[in-house]
C-alpha positions as CSV (number, residue, x, y, z in Angstrom):
1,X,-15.9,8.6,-13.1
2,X,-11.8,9.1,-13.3
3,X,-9.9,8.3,-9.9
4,X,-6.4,8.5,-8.8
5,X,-5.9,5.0,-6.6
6,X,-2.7,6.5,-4.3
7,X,0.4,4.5,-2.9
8,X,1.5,4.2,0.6
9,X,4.3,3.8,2.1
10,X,4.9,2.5,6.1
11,X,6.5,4.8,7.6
12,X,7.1,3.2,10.5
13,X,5.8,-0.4,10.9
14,X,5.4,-2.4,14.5
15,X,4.4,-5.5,14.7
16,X,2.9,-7.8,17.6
17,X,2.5,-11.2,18.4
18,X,-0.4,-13.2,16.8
19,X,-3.0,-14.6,19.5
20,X,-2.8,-17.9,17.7
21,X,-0.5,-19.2,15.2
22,X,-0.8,-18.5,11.4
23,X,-3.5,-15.6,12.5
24,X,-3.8,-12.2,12.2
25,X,-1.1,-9.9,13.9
26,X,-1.7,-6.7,15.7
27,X,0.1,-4.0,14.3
28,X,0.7,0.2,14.8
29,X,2.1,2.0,11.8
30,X,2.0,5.3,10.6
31,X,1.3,5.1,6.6
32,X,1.6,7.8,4.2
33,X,-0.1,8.3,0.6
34,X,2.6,9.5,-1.9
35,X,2.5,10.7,-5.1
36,X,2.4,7.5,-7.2
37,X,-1.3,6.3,-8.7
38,X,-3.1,3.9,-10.7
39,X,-5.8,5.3,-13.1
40,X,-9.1,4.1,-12.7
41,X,-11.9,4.8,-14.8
42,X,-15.6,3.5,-13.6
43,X,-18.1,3.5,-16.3
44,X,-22.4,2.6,-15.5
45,X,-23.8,0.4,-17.6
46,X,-27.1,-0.8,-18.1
47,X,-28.6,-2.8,-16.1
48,X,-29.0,-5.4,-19.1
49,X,-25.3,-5.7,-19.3
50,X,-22.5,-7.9,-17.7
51,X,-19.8,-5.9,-15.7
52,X,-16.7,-5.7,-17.5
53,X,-13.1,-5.2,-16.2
54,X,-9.6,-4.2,-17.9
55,X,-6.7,-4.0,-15.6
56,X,-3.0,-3.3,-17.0
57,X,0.1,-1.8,-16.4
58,X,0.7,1.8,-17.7
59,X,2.6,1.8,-20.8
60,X,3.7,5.1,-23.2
61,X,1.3,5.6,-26.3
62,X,-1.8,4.7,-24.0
63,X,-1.7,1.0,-24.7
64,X,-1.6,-0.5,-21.1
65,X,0.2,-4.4,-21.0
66,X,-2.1,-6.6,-19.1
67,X,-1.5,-8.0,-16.1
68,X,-0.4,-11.5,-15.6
69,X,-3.2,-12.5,-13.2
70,X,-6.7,-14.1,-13.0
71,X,-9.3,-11.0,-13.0
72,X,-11.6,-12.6,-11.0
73,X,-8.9,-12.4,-8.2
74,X,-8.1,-8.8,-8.2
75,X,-8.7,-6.8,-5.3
76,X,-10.6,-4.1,-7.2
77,X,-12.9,-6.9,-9.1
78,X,-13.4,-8.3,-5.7
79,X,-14.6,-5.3,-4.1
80,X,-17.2,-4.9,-6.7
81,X,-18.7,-8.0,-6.3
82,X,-18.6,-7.6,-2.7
83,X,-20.4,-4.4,-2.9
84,X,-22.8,-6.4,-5.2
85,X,-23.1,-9.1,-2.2
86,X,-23.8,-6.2,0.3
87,X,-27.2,-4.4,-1.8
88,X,-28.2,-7.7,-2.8
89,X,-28.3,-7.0,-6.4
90,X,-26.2,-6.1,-9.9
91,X,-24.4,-2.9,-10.5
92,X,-23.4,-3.1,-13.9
93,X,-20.0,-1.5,-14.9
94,X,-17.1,-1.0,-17.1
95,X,-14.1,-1.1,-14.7
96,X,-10.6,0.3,-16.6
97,X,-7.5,0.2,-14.4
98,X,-4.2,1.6,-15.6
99,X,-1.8,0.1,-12.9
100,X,1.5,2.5,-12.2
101,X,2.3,0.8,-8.3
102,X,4.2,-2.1,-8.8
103,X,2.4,-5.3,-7.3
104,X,4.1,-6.8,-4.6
105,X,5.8,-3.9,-3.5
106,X,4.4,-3.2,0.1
107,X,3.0,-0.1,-1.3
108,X,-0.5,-1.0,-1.4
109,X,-1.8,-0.6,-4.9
110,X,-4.2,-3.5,-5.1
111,X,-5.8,-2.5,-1.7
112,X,-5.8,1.3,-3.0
113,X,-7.6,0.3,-6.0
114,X,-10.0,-2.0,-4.1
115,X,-10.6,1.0,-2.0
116,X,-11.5,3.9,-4.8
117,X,-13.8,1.1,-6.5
118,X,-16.2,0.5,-3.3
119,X,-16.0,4.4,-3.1
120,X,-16.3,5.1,-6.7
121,X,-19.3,2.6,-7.1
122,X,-21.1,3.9,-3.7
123,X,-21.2,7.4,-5.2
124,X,-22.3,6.5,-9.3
125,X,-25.1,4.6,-7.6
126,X,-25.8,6.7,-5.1
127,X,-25.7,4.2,-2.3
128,X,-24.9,5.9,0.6
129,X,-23.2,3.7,2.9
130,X,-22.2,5.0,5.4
131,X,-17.7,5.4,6.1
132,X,-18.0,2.5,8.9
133,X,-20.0,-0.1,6.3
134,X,-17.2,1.0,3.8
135,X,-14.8,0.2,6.5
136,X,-16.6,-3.5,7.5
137,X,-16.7,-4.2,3.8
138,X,-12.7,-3.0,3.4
139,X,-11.7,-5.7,6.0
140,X,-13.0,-8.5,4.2
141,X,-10.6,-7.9,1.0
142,X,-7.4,-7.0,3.4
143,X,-6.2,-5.0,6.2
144,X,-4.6,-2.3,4.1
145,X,-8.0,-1.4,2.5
146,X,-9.5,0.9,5.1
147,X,-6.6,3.2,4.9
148,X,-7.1,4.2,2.2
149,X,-11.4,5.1,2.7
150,X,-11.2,8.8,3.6
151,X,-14.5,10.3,3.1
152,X,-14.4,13.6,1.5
153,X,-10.6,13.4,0.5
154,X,-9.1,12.8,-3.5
155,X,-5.9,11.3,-1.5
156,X,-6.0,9.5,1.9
157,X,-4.6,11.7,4.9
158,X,-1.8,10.0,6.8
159,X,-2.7,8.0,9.5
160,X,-1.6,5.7,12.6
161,X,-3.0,2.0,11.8
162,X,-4.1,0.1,14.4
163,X,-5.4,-3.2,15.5
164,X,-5.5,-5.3,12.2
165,X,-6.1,-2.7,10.0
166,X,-9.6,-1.4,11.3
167,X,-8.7,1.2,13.7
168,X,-7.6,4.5,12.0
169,X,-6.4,7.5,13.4
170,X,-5.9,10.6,10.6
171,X,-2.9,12.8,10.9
172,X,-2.9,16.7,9.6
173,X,-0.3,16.3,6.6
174,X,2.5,18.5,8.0
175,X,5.1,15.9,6.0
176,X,3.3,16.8,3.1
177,X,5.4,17.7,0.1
178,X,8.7,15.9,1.5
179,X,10.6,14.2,-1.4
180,X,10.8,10.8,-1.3
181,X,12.8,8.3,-3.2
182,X,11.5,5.0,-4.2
183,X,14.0,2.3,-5.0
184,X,12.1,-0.6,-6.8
185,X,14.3,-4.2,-7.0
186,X,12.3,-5.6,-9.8
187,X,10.7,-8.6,-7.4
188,X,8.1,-9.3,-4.9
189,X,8.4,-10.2,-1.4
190,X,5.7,-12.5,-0.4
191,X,3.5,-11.2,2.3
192,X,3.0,-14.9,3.9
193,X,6.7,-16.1,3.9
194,X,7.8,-12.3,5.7
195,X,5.4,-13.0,8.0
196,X,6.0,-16.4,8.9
197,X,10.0,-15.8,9.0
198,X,8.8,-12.9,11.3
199,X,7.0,-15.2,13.8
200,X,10.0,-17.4,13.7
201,X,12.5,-14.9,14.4
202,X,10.7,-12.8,17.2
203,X,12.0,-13.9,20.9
204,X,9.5,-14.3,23.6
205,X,9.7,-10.8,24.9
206,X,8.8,-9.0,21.7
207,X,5.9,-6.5,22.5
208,X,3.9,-3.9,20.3
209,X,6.1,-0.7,20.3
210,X,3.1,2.0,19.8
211,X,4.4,4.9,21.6
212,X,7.8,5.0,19.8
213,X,5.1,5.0,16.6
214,X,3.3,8.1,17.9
215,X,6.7,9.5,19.0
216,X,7.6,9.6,15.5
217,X,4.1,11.0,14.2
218,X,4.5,14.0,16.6
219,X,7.6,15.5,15.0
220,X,7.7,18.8,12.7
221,X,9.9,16.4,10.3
222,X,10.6,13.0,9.5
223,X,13.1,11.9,11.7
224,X,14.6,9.4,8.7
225,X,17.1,7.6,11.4
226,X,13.9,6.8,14.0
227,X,11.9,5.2,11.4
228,X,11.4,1.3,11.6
229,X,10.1,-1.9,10.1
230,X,9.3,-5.0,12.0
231,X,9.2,-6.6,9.5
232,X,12.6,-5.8,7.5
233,X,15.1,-8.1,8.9
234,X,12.7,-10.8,7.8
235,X,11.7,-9.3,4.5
236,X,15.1,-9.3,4.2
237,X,16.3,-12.1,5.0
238,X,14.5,-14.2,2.2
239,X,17.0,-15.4,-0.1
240,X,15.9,-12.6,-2.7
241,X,18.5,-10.2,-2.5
242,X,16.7,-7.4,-0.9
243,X,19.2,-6.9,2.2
244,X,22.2,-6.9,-0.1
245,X,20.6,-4.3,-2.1
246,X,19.7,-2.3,0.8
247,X,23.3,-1.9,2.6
248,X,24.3,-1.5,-1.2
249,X,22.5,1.6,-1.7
250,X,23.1,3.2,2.2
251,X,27.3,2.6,1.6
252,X,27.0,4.2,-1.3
253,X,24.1,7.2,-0.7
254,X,25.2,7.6,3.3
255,X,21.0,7.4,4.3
256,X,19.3,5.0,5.4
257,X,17.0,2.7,3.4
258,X,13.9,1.8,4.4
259,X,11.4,-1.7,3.7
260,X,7.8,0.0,3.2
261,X,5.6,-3.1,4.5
262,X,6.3,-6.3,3.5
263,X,9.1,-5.3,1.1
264,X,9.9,-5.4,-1.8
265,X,9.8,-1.5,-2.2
266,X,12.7,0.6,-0.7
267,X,12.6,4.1,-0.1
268,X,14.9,6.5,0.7
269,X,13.7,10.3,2.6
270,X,14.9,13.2,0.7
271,X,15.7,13.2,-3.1
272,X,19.2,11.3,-3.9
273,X,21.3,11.2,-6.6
274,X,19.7,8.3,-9.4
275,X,23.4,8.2,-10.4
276,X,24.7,6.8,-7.7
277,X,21.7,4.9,-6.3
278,X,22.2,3.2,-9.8
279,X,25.4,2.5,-9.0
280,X,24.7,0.9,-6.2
281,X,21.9,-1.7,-7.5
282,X,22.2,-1.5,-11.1
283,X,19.0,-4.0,-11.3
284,X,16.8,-1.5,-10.0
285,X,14.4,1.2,-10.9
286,X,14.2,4.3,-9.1
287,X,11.5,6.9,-8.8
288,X,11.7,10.6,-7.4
289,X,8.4,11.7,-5.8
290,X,6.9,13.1,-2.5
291,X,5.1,12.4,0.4
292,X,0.7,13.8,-0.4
């Protein structure tokens, strides 16, 4: 079984208060797959074999580099195993991942590819959990996982994001098609440290702004200059670079760059001119693509 493991990008992004500190926060954000996707390749084996995995980045003359983390700790290992947990017993397979979405990049590749192996894995065995077990069993690896579980679908439809990830509401694809520019700075942004700069930085009368979220959902187009991010002043504001880069690229392109999720990804609506975004941040790689 061959599967395309689709990017996201946020949209728009709000963020509420957590109930207690260090836990989870509420959020509402309307996510979008685009056209950027790992290759993953799910192969049965018998059942007198050891599961095996191979997870690298995409590299020309079909010799992937590997990645420069523990297996055992990637998502898509993980959610094998947890499917394994859930039936109570082995399902032997050769895992291949050729990764294309740059890690760290708030564009949900990990989660993605978590996602297409517990629905990859439920259809070579023919387990037929049902989309809300798929959904319980997405929580446990991270809240960007059950986005990306659309039953029927080879690429996720849009959809508004609720509660901590669990609550999903699909979208018809009417932005489907749109170029899209993604601007990549060649770092990560920790998820953690945007977060906690967030909770630091939010005054005590910051509240959950879900109907400017559905506001923006309801348009014919994407209304590039309505879009937001809670979370890019703090994504930002890390010492890494990221806002510099950012007013960089809008002085020089006149648009308005956007922080998907936790950073570091920026992306720009509309196709721009490479030239000048290179210009602009030298350091940085750029990708021309479009909204699924």
């Amino acid at each position: 079984m061959i599967l395309r493991a689709h990017a996201k990008v946020n949209l728009a992004l709000a963020i509420g208060k957590s109930s207690v500190p260090g836990g989870l926060h509420p959020i509402c954000s309307w996510m979008h797959a685009i056209e950027l996707f790992d290759r993953i390749e799910i192969c049965p084996l018998s059942q007198d074999q050891e599961s095996m995995y191979s997870i690298g980045w995409a590299k020309k003359e079909n010799k992937d580099e590997p990645v420069d983390w523990e297996m055992e700790q990637d998502l898509a290992v993980r959610a094998h195993k947890l499917f394994e947990a859930h039936v109570g017993h082995q399902l032997p397979v050769l895992i291949r991942i050729s990764k294309s979405i740059p890690a760290g990049g708030g564009l949900g590749g990990g989660s993605s590819d978590a996602a297409s192996v517990l629905m990859g894995i439920n259809r070579l065995f023919d387990l037929q959990l049902n989309q809300t077990t798929l959904v319980k069993l997405a929580m446990k690896l991270g809240s960007d996982v059950p986005f990306f579980l659309d039953s029927g679908k080879q690429v996720p439809r849009p959809a508004i994001i609720e509660g901590v990830g669990e609550k999903i509401t699909r979208l018809d694809s009417r932005c489907a098609g749109e170029p899209i520019t993604l601007i990549f700075p060649g770092f990560e942004c920790s998820t953690g440290r945007v977060y906690r700069a967030f909770d630091e930085q939010i005054g005590p009368g910051h509240t959950l702004a879900r109907d400017t979220i559905y506001k923006l959902t309801r348009r014919s187009v994407v209304d590039t200059d309505g879009l937001f991010n809670d979370l890019q002043i703090p994504a930002c504001g890390l010492g890494n670079g990221l806002g510099a880069i950012k007013s960089a690229i809008e002085d020089k392109i006149g648009k308005p760059a956007h922080v998907s999720g936790s950073g570091s990804t920026l992306f720009v609506i509309g196709q721009v001119d490479s030239g000048l975004v290179g210009q602009a941040a030298p350091a940085c790689r750029i990708l021309q693509t479009w909204l699924c």
